[in-house]
Backbone as ProteinMPNN parsed JSONL, in Angstrom:
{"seq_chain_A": "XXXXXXXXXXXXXXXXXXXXXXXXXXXXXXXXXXXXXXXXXXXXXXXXXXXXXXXXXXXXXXXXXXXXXXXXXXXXXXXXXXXXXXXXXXXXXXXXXX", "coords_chain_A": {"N_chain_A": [[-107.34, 76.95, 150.435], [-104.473, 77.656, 151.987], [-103.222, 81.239, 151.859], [-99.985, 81.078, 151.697], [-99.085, 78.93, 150.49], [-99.292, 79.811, 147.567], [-97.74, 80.358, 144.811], [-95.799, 83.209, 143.893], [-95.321, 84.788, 140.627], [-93.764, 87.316, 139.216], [-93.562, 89.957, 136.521], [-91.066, 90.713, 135.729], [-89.513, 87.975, 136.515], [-90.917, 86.048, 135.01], [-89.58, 87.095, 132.431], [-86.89, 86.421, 132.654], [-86.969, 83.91, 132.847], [-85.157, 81.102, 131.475], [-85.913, 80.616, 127.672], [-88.253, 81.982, 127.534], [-90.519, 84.442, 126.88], [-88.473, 86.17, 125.072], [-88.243, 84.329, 123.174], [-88.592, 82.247, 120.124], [-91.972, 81.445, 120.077], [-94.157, 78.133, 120.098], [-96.576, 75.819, 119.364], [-98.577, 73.726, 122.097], [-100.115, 70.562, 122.349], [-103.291, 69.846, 124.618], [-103.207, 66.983, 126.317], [-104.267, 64.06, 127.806], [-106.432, 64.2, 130.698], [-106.816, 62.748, 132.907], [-109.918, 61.774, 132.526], [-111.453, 64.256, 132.777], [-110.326, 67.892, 132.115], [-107.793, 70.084, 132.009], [-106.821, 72.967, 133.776], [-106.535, 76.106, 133.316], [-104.724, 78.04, 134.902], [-104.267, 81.304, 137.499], [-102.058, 81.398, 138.809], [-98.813, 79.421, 139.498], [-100.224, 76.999, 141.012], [-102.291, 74.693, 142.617], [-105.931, 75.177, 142.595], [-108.945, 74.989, 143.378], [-110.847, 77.214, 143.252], [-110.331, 79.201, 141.668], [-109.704, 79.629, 138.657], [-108.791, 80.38, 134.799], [-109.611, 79.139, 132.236], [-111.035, 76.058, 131.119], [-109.072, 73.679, 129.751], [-109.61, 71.191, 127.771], [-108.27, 67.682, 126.822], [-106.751, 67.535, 123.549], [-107.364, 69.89, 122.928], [-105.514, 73.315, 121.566], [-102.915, 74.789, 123.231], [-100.523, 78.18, 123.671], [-96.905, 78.641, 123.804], [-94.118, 80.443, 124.852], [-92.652, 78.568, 126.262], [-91.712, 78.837, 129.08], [-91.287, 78.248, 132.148], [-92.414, 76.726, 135.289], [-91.249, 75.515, 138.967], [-94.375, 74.766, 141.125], [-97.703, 73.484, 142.831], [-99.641, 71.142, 142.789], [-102.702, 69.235, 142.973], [-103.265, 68.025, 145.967], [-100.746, 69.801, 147.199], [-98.645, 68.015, 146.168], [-95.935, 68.743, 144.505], [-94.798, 70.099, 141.06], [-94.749, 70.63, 137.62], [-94.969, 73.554, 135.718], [-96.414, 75.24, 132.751], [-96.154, 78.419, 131.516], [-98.766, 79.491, 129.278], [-101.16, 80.067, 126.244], [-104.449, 80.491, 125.765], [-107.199, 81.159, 123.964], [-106.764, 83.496, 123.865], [-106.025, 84.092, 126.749], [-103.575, 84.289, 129.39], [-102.015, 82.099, 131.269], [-101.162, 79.523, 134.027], [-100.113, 76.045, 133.454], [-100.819, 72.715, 134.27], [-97.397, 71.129, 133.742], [-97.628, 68.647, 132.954], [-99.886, 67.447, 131.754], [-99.664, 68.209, 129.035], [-98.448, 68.296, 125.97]], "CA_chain_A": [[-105.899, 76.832, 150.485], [-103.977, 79.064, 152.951], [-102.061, 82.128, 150.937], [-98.761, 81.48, 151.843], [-98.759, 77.924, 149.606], [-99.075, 80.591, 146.349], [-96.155, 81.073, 144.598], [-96.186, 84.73, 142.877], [-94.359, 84.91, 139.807], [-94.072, 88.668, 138.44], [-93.206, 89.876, 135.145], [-89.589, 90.354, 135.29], [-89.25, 86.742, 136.61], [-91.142, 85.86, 133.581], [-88.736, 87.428, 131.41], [-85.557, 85.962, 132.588], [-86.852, 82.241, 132.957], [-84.675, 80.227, 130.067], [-86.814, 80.253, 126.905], [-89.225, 83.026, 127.942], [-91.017, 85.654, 125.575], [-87.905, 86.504, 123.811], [-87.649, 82.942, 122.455], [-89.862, 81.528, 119.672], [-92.819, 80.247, 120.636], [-94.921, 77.125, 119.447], [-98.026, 75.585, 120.303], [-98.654, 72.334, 122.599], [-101.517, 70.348, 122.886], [-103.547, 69.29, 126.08], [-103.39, 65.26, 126.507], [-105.25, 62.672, 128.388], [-106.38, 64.691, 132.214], [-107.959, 61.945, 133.899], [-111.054, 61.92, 132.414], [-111.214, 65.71, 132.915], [-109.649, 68.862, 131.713], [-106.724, 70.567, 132.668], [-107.198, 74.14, 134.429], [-105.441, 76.811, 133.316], [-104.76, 79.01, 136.732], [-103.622, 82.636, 137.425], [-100.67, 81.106, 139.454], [-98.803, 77.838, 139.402], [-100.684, 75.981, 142.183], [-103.869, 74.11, 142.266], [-106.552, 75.858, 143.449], [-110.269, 75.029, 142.633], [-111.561, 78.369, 142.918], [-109.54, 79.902, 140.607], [-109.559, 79.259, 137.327], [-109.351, 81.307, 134.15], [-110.145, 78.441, 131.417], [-111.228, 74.882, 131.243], [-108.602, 72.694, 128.191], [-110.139, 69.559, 127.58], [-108.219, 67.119, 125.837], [-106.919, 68.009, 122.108], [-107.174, 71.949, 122.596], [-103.742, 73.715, 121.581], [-102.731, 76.245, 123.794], [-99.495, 78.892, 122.733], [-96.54, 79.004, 124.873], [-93.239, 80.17, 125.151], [-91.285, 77.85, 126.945], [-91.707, 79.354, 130.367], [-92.012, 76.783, 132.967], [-91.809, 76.775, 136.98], [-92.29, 74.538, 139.974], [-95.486, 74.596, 141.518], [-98.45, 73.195, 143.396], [-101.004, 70.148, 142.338], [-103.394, 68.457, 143.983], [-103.165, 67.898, 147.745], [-99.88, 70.188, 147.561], [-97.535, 67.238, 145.45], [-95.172, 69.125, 143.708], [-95.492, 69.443, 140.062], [-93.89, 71.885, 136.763], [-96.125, 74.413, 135.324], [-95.945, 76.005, 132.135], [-97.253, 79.66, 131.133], [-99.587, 80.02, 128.078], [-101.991, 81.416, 126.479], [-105.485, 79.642, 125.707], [-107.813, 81.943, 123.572], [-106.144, 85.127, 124.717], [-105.799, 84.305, 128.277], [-102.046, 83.894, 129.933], [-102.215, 81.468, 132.671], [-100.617, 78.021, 133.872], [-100.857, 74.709, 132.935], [-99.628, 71.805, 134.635], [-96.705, 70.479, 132.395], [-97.78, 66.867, 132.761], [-100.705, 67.322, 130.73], [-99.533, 69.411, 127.902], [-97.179, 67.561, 125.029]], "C_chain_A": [[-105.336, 78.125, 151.062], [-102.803, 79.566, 151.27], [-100.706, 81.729, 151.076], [-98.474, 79.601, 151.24], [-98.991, 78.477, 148.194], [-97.579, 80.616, 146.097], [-96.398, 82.045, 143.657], [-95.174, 84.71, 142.182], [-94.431, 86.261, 139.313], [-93.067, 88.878, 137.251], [-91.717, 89.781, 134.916], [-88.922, 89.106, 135.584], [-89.544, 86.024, 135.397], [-90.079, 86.011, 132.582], [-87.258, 87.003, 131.436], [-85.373, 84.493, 132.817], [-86.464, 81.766, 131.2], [-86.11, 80.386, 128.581], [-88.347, 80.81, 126.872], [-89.659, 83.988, 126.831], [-90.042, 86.26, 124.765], [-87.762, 85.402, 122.913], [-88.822, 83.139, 121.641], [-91.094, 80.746, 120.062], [-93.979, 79.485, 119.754], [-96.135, 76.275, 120.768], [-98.11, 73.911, 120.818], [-100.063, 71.967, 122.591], [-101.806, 69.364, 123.991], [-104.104, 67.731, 125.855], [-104.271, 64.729, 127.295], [-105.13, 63.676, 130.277], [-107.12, 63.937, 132.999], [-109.101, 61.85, 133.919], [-111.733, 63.312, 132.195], [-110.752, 66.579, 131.644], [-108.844, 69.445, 132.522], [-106.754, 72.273, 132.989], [-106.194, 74.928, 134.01], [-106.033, 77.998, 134.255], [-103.943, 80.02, 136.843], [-101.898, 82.077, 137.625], [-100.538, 79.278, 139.34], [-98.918, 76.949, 140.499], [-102.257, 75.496, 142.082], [-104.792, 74.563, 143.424], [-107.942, 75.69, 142.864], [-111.086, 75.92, 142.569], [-111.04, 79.182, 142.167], [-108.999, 79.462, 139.016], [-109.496, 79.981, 136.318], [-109.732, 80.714, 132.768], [-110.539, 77.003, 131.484], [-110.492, 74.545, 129.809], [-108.866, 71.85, 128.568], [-109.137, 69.403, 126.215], [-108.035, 67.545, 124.155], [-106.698, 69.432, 122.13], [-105.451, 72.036, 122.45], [-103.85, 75.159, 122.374], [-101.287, 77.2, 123.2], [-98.591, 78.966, 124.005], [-95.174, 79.083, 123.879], [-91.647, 79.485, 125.025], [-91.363, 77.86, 128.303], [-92.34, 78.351, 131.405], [-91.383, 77.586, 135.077], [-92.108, 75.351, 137.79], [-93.55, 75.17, 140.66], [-96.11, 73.347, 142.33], [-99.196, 72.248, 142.662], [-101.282, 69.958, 143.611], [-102.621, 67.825, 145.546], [-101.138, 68.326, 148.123], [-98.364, 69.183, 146.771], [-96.996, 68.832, 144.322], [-95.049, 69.14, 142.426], [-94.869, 70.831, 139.19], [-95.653, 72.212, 135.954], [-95.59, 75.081, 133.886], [-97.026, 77.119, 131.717], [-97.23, 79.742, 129.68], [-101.037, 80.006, 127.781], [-103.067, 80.172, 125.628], [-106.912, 80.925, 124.862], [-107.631, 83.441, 124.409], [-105.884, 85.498, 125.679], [-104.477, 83.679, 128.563], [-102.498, 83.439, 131.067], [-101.021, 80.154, 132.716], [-101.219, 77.095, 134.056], [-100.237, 73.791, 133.748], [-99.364, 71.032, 133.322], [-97.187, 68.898, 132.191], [-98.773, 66.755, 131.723], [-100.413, 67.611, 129.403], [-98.091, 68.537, 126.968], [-96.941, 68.337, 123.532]], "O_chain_A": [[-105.61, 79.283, 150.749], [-102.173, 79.006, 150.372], [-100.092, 82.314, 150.183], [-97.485, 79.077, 151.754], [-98.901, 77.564, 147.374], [-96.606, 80.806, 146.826], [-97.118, 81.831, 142.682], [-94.072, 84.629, 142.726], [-95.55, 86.399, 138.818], [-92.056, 88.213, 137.03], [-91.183, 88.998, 134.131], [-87.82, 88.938, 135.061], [-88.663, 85.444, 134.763], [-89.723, 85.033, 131.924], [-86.502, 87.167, 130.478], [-84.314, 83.88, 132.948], [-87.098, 81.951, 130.161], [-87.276, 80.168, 128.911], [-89.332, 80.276, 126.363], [-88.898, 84.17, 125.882], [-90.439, 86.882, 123.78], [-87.134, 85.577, 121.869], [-89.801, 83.813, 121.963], [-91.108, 79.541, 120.315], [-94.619, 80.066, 118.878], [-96.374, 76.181, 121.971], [-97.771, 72.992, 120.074], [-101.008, 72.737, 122.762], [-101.095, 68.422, 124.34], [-105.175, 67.406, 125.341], [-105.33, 65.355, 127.272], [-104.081, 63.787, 130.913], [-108.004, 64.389, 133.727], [-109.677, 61.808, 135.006], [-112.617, 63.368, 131.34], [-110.765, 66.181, 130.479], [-109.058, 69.401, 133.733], [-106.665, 72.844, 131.902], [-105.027, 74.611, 134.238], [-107.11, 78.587, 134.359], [-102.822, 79.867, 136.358], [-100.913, 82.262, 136.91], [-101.345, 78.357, 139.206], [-97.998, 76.25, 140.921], [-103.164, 76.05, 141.461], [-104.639, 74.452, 144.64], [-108.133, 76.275, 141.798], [-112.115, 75.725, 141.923], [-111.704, 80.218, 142.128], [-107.918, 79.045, 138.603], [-110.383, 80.804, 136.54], [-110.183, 81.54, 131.975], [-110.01, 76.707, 132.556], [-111.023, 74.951, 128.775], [-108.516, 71.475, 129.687], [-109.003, 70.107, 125.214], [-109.038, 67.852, 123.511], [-105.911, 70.03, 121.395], [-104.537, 71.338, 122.889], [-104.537, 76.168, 122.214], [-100.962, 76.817, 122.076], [-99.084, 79.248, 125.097], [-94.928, 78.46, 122.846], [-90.556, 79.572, 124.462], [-91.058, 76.794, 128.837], [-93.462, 77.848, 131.468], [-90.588, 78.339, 135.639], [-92.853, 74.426, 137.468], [-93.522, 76.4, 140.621], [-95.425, 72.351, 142.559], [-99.455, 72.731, 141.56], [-100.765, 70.191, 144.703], [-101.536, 67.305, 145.806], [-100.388, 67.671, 148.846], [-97.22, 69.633, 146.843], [-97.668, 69.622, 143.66], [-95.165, 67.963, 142.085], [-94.556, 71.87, 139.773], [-96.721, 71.633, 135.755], [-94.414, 75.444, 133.841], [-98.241, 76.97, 131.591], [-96.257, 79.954, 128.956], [-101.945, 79.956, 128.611], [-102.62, 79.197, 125.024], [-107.525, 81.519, 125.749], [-108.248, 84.1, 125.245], [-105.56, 86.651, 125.961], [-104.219, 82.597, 128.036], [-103.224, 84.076, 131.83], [-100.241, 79.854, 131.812], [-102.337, 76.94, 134.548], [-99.05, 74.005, 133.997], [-100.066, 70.567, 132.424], [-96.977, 68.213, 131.191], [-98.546, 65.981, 130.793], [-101.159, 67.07, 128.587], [-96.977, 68.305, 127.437], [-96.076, 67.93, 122.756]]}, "name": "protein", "num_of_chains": 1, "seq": "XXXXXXXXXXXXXXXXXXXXXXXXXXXXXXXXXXXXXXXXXXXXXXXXXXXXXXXXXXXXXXXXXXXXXXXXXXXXXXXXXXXXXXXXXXXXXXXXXX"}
């Protein structure tokens, strides 16, 4: 995937998206991924070399609130939210995650 379909989010963007690390945050868990698991990825675009966990199904991850648009599969458009998965901060796509 060419660089310039990344979208870079940096920390002070983080901090002023609605419902961001000053808010309370509670934990979601990862739903039905097509047979699969749902990737949690540095950035919010789908990228199969980049990964920094595998949630299957059932796992709870910790978030937030913090959501963006983003990247899926073959570039469709798609909301992302950032949290945290055994100590790692990454994103999720929101579709999976309830």
């Amino acid at each position: 995937m060419a660089d310039e379909n990344k979208v870079i989010v940096d920390g002070q963007e983080l901090e002023d998206v609605s419902g961001g690390r000053g808010g309370a945050g509670y934990y979601m868990t990862v739903g039905n991924c097509n047979g699969g698991y749902l990737a949690l990825r540095p950035q919010p675009v789908w990228d199969q070399y980049h990964e920094i966990a595998q949630l299957w199904p059932g796992y709870q991850v910790y978030t937030y609130g913090a959501t963006t648009r983003g990247t899926g599969l073959n570039g469709v458009p798609c909301t992302y939210t950032y949290v945290s998965f055994n100590g790692n901060w990454g994103w999720a796509n929101s579709a999976f995650l309830r």
